[in-house]
VMD Tcl script that draws the C-alpha trace (Angstrom):
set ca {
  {123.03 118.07 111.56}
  {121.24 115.42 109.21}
  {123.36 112.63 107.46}
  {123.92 112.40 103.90}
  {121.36 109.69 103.76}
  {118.76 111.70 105.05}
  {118.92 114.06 102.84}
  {118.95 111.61 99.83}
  {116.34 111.47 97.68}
  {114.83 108.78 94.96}
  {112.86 108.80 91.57}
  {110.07 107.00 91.26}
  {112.19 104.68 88.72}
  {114.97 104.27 91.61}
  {112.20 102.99 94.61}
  {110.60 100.73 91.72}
  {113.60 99.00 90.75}
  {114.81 98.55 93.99}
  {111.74 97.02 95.78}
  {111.05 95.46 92.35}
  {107.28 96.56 92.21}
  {105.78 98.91 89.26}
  {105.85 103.17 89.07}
  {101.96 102.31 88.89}
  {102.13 100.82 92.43}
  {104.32 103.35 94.13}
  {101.72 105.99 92.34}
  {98.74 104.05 93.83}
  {100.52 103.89 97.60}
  {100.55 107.61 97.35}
  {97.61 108.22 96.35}
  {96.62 106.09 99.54}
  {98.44 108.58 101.38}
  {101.39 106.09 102.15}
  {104.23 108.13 100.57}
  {104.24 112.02 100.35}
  {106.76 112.96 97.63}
  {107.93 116.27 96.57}
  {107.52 117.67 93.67}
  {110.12 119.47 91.03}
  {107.30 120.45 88.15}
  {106.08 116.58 87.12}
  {108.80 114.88 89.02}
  {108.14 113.09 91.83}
  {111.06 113.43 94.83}
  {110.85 110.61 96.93}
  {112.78 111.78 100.71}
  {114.82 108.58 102.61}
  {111.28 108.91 105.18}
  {109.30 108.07 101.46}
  {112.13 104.86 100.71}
  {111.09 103.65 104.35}
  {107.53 103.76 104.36}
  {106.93 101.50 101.30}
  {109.81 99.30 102.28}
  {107.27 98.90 105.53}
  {103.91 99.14 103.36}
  {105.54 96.03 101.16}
  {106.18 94.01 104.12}
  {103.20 95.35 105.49}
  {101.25 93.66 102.36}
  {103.64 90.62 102.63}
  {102.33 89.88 105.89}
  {98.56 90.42 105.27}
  {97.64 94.00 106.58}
  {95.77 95.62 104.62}
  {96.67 99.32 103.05}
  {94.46 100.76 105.59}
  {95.83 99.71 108.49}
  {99.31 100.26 107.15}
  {98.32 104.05 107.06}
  {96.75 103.65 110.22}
  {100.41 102.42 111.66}
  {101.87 105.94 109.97}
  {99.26 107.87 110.95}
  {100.14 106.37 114.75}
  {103.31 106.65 114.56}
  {102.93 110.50 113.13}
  {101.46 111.08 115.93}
  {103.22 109.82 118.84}
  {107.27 109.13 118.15}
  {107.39 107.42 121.06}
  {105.71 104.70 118.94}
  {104.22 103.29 122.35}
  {100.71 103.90 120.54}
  {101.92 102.16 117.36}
  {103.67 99.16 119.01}
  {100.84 98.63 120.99}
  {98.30 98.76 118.10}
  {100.50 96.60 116.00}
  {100.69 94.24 118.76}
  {96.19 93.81 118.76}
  {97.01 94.33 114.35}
  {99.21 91.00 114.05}
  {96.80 89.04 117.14}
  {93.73 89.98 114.81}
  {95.53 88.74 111.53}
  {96.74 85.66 113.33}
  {93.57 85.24 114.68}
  {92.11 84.99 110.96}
  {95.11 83.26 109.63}
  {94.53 80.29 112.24}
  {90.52 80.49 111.07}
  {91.60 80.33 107.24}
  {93.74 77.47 108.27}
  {91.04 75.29 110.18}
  {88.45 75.98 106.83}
  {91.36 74.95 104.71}
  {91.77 71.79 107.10}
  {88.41 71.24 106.86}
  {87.59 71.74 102.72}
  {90.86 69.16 102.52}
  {88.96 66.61 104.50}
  {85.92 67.05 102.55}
  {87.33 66.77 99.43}
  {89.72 63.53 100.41}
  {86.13 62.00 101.51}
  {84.72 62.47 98.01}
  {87.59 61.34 96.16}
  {87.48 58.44 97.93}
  {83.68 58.07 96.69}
  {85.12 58.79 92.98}
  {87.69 56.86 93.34}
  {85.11 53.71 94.72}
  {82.55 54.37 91.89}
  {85.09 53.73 89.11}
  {86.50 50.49 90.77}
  {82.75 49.13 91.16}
  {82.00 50.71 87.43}
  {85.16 48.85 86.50}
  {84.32 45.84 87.87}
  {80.76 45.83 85.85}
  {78.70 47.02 88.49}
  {76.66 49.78 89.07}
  {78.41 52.32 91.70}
  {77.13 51.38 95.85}
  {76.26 48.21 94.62}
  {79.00 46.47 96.62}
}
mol new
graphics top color blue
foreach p $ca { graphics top sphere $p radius 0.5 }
foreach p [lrange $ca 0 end-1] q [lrange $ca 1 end] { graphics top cylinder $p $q radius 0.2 }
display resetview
């Protein structure tokens, strides 16, 4: 016998102001096939299974997956409730995205040092240009 919560359902004005993102966003994860509300006429019904799924595609997001793979976690997990399939392509999902992350990092790293090293050459040029000579004179 379900719980009352299960059986709850949410507007599309309820989900937005909860999870404080726009009608136009929770209209754009559906069409993405991340939610699958009913429909009364032109109303959107949004099931407890709906309120879950973009609570997950949000921290999905948060976390750097991209939508695709987010569906690609529901469409896992759709198909196998063991979620052994899911969990274990989440697992190689957050190695690849750490993976990149630590990349991103080491060009960050890098395009810091670089541009330390040439503000120290600005920095040089105006002391030598304020000291009347020409900059690499010294």
């Amino acid at each position: 016998m379900p719980s009352k919560d299960d059986t709850r359902s949410y507007s599309i004005s309820e989900l937005a102001k909860e999870f404080d993102v726009t009608t136009r966003s929770i209209r754009f994860y559906e069409d993405q096939g991340l939610l699958t509300p009913t429909r009364q006429g032109q109303t959107r019904i949004y099931s407890r299974q709906d309120r879950v799924r973009l609570k997950l595609t949000l921290r999905g997001k948060r976390l750097g997956f991209s939508l695709a793979d987010i569906r690609e976690l529901f469409d896992l997990y759709d198909a196998d409730k063991s979620s052994r399939t899911q969990l274990s392509s989440m697992l190689s999902l957050i190695e690849e995205k750490r993976e990149t992350l630590h990349q991103q990092l080491e060009d960050i790293e890098m395009v810091l040092l670089e541009l330390d090293a040439a503000k120290q050459r600005c920095q040089q040029a105006l002391h030598q240009l304020a000291d009347g000579r020409t900059p690499r004179e010294a």
